[in-house]
KOLGU-4560 file (N, C-alpha, C; in nm, 3 decimals, padded with zeros to 5 digits):
<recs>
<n_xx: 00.999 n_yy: -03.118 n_zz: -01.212 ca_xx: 00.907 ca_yy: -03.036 ca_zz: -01.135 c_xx: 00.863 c_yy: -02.914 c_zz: -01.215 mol: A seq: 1 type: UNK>
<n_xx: 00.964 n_yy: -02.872 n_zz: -01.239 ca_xx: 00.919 ca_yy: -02.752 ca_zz: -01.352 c_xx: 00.857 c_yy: -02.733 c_zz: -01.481 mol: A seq: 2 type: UNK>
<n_xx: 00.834 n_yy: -02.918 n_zz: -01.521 ca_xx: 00.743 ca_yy: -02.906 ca_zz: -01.628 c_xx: 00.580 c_yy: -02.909 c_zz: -01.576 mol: A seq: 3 type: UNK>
<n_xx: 00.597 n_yy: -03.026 n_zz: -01.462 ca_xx: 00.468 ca_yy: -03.026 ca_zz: -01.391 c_xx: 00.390 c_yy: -02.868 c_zz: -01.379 mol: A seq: 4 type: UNK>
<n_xx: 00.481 n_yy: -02.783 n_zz: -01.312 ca_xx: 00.440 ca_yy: -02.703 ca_zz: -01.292 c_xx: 00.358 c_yy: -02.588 c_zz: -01.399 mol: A seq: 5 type: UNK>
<n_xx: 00.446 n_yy: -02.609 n_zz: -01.499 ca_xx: 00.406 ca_yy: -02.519 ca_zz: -01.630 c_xx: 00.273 c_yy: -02.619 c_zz: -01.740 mol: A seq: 6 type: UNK>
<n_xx: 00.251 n_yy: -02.691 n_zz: -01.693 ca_xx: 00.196 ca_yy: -02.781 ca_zz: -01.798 c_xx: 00.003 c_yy: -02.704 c_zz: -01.795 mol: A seq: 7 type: UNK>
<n_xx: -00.001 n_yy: -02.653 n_zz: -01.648 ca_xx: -00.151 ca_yy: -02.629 ca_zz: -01.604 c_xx: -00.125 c_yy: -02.440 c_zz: -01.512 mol: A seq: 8 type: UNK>
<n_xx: -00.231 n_yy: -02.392 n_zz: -01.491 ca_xx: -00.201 ca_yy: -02.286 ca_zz: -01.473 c_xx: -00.223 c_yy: -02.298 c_zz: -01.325 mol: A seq: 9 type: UNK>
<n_xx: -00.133 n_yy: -02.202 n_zz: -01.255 ca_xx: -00.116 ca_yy: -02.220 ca_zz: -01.144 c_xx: -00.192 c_yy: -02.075 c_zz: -01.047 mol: A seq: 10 type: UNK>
<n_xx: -00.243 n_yy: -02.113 n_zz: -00.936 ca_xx: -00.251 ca_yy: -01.925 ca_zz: -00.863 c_xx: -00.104 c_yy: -01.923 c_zz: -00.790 mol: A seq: 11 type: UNK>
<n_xx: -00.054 n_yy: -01.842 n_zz: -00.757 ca_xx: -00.012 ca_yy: -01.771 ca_zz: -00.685 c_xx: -00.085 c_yy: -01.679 c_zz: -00.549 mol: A seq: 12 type: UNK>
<n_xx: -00.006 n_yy: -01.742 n_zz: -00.456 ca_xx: -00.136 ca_yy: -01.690 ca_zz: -00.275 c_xx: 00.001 c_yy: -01.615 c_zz: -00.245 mol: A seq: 13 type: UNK>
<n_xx: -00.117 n_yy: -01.525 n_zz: -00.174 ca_xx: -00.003 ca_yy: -01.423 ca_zz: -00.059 c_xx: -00.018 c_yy: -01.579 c_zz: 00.068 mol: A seq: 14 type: UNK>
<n_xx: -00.015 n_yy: -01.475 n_zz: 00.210 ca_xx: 00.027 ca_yy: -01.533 ca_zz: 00.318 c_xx: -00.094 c_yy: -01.562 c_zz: 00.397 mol: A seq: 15 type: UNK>
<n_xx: -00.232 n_yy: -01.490 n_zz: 00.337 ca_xx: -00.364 ca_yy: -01.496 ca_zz: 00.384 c_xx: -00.435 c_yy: -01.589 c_zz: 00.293 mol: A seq: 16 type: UNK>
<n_xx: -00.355 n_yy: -01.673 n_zz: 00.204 ca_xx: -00.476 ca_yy: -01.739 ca_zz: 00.066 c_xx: -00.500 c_yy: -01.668 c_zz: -00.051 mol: A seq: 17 type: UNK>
<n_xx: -00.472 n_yy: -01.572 n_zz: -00.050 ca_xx: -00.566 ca_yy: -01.472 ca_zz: -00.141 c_xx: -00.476 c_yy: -01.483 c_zz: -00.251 mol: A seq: 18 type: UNK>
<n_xx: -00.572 n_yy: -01.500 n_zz: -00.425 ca_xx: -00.509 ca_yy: -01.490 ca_zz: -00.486 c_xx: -00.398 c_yy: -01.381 c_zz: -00.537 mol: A seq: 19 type: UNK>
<n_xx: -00.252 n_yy: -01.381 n_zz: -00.591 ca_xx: -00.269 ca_yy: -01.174 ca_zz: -00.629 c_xx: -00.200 c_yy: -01.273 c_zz: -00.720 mol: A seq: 20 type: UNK>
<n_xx: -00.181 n_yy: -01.370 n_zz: -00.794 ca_xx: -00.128 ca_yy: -01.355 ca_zz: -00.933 c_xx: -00.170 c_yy: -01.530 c_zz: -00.982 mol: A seq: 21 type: UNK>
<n_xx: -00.117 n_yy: -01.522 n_zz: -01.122 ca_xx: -00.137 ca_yy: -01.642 ca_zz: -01.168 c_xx: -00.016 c_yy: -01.700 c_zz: -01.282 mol: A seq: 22 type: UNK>
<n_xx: 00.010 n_yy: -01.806 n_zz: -01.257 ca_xx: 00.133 ca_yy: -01.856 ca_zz: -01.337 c_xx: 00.044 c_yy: -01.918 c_zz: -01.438 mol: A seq: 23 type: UNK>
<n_xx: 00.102 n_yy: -01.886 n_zz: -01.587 ca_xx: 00.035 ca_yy: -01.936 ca_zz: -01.670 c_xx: 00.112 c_yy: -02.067 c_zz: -01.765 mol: A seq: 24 type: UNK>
<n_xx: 00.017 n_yy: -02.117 n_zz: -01.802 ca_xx: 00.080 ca_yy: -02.251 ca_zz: -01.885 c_xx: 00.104 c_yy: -02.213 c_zz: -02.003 mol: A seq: 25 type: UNK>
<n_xx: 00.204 n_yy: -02.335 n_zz: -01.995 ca_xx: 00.278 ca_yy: -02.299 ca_zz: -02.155 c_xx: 00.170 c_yy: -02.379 c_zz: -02.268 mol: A seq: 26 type: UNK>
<n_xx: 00.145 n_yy: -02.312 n_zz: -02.349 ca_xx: 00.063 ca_yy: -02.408 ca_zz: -02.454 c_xx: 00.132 c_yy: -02.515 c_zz: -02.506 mol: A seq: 27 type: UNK>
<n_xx: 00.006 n_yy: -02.622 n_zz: -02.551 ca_xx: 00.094 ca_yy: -02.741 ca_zz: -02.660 c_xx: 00.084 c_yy: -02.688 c_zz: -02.755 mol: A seq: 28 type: UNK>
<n_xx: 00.201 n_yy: -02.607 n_zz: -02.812 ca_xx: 00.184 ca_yy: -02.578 ca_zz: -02.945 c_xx: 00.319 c_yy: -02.594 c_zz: -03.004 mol: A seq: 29 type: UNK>
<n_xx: 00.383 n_yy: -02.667 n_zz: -03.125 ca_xx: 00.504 ca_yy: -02.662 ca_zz: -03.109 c_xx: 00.583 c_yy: -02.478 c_zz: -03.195 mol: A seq: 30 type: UNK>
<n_xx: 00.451 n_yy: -02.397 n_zz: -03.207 ca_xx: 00.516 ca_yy: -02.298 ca_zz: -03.242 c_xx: 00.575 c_yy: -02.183 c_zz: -03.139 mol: A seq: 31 type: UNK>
<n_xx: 00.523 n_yy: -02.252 n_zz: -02.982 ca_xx: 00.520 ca_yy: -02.152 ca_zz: -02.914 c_xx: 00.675 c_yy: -02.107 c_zz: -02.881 mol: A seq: 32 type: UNK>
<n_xx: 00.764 n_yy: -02.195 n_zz: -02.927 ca_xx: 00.889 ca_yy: -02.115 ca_zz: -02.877 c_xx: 00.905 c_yy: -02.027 c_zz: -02.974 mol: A seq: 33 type: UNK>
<n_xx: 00.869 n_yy: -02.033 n_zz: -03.118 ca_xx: 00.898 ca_yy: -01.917 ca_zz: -03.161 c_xx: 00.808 c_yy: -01.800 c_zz: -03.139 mol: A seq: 34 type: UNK>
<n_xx: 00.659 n_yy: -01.796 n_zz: -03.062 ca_xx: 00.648 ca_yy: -01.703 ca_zz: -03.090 c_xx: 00.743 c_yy: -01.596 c_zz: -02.933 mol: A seq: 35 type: UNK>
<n_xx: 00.778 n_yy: -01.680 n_zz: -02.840 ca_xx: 00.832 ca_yy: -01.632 ca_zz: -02.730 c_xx: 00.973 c_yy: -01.567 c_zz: -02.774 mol: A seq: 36 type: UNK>
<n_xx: 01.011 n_yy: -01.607 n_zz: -02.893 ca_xx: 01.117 ca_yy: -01.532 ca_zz: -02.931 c_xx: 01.133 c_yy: -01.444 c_zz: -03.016 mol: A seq: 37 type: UNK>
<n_xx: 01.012 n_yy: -01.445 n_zz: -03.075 ca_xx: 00.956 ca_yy: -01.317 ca_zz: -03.141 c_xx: 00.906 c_yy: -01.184 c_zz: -03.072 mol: A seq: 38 type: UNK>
<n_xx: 00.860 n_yy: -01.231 n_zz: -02.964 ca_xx: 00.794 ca_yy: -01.127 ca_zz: -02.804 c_xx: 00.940 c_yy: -01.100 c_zz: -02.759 mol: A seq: 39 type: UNK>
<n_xx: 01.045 n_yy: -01.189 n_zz: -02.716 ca_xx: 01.172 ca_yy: -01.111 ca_zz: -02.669 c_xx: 01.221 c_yy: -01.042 c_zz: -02.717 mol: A seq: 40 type: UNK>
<n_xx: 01.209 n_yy: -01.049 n_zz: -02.876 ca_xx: 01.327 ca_yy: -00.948 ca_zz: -02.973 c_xx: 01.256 c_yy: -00.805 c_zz: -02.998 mol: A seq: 41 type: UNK>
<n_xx: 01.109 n_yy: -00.775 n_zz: -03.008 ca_xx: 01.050 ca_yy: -00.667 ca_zz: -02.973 c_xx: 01.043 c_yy: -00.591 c_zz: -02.860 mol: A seq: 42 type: UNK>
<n_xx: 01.090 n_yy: -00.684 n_zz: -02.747 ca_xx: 01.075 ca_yy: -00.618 ca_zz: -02.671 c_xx: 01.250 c_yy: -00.535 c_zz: -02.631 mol: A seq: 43 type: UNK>
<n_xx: 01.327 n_yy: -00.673 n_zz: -02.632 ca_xx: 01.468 ca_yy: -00.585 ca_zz: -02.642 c_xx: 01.497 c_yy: -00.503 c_zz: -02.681 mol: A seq: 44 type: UNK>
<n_xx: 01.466 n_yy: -00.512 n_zz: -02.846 ca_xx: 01.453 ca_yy: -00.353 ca_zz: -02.946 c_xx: 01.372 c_yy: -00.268 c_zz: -02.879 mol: A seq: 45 type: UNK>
<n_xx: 01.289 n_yy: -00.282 n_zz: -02.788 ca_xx: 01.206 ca_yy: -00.133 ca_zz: -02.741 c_xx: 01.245 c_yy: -00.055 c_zz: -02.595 mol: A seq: 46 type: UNK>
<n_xx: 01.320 n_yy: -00.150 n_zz: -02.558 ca_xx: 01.424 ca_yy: -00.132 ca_zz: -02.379 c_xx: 01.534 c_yy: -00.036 c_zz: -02.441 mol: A seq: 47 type: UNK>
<n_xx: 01.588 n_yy: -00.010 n_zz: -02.577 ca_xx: 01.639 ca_yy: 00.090 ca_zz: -02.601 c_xx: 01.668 c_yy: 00.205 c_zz: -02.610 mol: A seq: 48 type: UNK>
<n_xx: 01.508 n_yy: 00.179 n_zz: -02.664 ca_xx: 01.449 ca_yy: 00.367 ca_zz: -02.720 c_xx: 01.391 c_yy: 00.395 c_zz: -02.579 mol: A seq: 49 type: UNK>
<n_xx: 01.354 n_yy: 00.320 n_zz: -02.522 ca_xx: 01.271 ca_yy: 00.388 ca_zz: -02.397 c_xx: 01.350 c_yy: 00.449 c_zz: -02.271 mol: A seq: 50 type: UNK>
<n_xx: 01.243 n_yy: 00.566 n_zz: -02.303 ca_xx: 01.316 ca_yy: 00.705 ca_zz: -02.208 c_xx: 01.236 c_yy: 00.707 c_zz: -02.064 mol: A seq: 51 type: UNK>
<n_xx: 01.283 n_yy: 00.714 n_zz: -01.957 ca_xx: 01.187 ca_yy: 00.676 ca_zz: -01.799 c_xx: 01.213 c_yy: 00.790 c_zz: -01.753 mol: A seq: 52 type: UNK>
<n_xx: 01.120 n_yy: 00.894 n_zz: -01.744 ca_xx: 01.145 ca_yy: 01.027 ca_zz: -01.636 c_xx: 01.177 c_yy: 00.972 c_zz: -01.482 mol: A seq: 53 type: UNK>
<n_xx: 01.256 n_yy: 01.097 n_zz: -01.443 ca_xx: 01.299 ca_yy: 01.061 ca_zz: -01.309 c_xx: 01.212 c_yy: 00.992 c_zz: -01.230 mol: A seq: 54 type: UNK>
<n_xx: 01.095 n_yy: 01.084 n_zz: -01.234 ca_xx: 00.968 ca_yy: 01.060 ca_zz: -01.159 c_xx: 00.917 c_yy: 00.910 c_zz: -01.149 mol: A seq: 55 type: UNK>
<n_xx: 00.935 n_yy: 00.881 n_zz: -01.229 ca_xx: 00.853 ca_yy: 00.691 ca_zz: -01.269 c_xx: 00.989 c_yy: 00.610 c_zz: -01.221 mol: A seq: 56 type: UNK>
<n_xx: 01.121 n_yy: 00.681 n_zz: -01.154 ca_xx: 01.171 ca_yy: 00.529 ca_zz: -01.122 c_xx: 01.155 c_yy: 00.511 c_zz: -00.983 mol: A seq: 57 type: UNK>
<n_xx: 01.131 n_yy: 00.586 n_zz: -00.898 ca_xx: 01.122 ca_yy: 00.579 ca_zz: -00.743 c_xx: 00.978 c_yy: 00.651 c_zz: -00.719 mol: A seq: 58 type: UNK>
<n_xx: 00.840 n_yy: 00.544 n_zz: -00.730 ca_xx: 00.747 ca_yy: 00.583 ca_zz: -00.626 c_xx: 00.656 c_yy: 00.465 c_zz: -00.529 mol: A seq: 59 type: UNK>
<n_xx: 00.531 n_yy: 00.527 n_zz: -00.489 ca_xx: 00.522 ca_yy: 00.438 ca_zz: -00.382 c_xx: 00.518 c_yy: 00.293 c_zz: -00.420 mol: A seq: 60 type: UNK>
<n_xx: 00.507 n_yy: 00.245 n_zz: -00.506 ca_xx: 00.575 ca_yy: 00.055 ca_zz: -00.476 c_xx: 00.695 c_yy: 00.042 c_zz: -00.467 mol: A seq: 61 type: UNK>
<n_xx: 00.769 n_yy: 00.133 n_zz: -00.515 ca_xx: 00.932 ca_yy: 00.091 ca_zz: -00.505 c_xx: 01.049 c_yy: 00.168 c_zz: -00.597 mol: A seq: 62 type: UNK>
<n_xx: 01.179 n_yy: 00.112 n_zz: -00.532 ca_xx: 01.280 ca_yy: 00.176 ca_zz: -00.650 c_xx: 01.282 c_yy: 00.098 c_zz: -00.727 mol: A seq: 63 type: UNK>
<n_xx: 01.185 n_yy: 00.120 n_zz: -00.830 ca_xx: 01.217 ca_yy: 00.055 ca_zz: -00.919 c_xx: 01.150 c_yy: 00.128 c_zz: -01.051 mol: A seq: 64 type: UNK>
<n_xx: 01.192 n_yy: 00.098 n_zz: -01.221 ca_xx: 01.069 ca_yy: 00.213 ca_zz: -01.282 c_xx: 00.940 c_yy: 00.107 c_zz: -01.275 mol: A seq: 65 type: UNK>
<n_xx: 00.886 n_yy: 00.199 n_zz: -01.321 ca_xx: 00.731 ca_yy: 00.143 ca_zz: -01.372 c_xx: 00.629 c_yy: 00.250 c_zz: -01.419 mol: A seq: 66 type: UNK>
<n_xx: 00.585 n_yy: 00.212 n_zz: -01.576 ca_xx: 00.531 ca_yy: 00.335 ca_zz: -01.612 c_xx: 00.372 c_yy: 00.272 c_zz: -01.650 mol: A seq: 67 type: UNK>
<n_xx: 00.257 n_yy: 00.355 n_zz: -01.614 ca_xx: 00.156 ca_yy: 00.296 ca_zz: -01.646 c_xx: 00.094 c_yy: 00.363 c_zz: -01.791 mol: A seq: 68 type: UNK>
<n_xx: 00.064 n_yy: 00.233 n_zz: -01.839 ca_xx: 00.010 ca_yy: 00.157 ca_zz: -01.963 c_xx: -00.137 c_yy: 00.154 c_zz: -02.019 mol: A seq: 69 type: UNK>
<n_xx: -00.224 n_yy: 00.156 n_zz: -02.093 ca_xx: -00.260 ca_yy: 00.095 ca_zz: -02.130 c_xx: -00.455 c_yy: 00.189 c_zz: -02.085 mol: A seq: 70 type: UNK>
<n_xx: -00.561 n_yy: 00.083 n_zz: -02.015 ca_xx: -00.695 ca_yy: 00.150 ca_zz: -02.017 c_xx: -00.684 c_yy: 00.101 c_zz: -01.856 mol: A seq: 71 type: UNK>
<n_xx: -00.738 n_yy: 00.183 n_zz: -01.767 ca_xx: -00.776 ca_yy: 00.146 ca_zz: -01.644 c_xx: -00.883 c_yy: 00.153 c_zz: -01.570 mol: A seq: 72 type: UNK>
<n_xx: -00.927 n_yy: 00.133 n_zz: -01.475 ca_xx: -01.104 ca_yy: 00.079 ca_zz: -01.419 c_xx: -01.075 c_yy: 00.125 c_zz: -01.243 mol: A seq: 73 type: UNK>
<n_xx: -01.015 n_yy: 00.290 n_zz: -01.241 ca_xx: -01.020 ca_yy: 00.324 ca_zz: -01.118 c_xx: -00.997 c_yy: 00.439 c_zz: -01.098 mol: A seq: 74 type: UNK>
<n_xx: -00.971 n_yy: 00.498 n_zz: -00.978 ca_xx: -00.943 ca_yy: 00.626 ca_zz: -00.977 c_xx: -01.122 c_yy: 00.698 c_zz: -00.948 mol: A seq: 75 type: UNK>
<n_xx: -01.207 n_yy: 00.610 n_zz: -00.909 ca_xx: -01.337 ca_yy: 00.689 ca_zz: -00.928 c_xx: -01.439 c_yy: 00.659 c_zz: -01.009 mol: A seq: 76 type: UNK>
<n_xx: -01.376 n_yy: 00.608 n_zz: -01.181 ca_xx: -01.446 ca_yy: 00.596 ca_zz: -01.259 c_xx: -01.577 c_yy: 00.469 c_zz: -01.268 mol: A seq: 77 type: UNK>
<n_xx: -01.665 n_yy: 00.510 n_zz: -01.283 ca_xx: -01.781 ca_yy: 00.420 ca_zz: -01.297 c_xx: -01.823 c_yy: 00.328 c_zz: -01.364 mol: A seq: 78 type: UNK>
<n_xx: -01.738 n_yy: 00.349 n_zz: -01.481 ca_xx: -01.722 ca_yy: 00.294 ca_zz: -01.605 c_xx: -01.584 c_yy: 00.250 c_zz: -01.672 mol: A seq: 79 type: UNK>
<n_xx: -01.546 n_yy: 00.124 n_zz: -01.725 ca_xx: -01.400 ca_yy: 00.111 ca_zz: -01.757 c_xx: -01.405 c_yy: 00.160 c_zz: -01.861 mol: A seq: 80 type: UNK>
<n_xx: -01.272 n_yy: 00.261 n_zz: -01.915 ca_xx: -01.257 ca_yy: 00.294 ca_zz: -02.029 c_xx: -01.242 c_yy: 00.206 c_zz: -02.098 mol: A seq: 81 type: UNK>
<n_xx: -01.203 n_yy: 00.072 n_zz: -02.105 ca_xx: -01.206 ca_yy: -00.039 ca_zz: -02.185 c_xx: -01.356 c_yy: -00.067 c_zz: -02.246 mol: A seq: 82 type: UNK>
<n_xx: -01.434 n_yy: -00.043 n_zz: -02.156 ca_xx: -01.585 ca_yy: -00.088 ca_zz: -02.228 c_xx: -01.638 c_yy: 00.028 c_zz: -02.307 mol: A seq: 83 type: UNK>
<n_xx: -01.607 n_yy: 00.177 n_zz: -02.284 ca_xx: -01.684 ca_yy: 00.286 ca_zz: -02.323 c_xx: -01.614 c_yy: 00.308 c_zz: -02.494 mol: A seq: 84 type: UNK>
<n_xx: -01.450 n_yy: 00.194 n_zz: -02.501 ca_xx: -01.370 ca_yy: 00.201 ca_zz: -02.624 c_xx: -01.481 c_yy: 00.127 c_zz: -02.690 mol: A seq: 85 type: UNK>
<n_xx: -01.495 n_yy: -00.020 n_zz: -02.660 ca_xx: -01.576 ca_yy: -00.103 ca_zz: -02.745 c_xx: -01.722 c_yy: -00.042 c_zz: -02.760 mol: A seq: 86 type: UNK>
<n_xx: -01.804 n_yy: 00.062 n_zz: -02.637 ca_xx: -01.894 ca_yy: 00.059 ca_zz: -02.698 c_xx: -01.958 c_yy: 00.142 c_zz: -02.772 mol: A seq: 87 type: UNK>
<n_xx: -01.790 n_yy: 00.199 n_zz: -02.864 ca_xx: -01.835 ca_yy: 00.353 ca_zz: -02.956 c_xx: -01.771 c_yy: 00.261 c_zz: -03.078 mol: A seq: 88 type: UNK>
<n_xx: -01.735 n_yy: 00.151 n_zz: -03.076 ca_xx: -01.695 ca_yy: 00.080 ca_zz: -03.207 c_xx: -01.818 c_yy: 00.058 c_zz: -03.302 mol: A seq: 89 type: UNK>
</recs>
């Protein structure tokens, strides 16, 4: 069952249909286990050094941490900072 499952990409539904996630397939590639074990060992080595202020382990989604990452497309903005990066390249 669990290969079936991984072979094609799957949605993930809440309780209304609606998508909120997606299970992704594993490629045919026979390199892909290494590169999945190349992604774990960077990431282990980086669960080390990383320091979580109080603040980021308990808020409104949960006790849990979570620190945000990366370019985002809200808060107001009209424009994603992702596109305004590419379109000063």
């Amino acid at each position: 069952m669990i290969d079936s499952l991984l072979s094609e990409c799957r949605p993930i539904l809440d309780a209304d249909g609606l998508i909120v996630g997606i299970l992704g397939a594993i490629p045919e590639d026979d390199g892909w286990g290494e590169v999945l074990s190349s992604a774990e060992a960077v990431i282990e080595e980086a669960r080390g050094r990383l320091q979580i202020p109080n603040k980021y382990k308990n808020h409104r989604r949960g006790t849990f941490p979570a620190l945000s990452v990366g370019l985002s497309h809200g808060g107001g903005q009209g424009v994603s900072l992702c596109t305004l990066y590419y379109l000063a390249l």
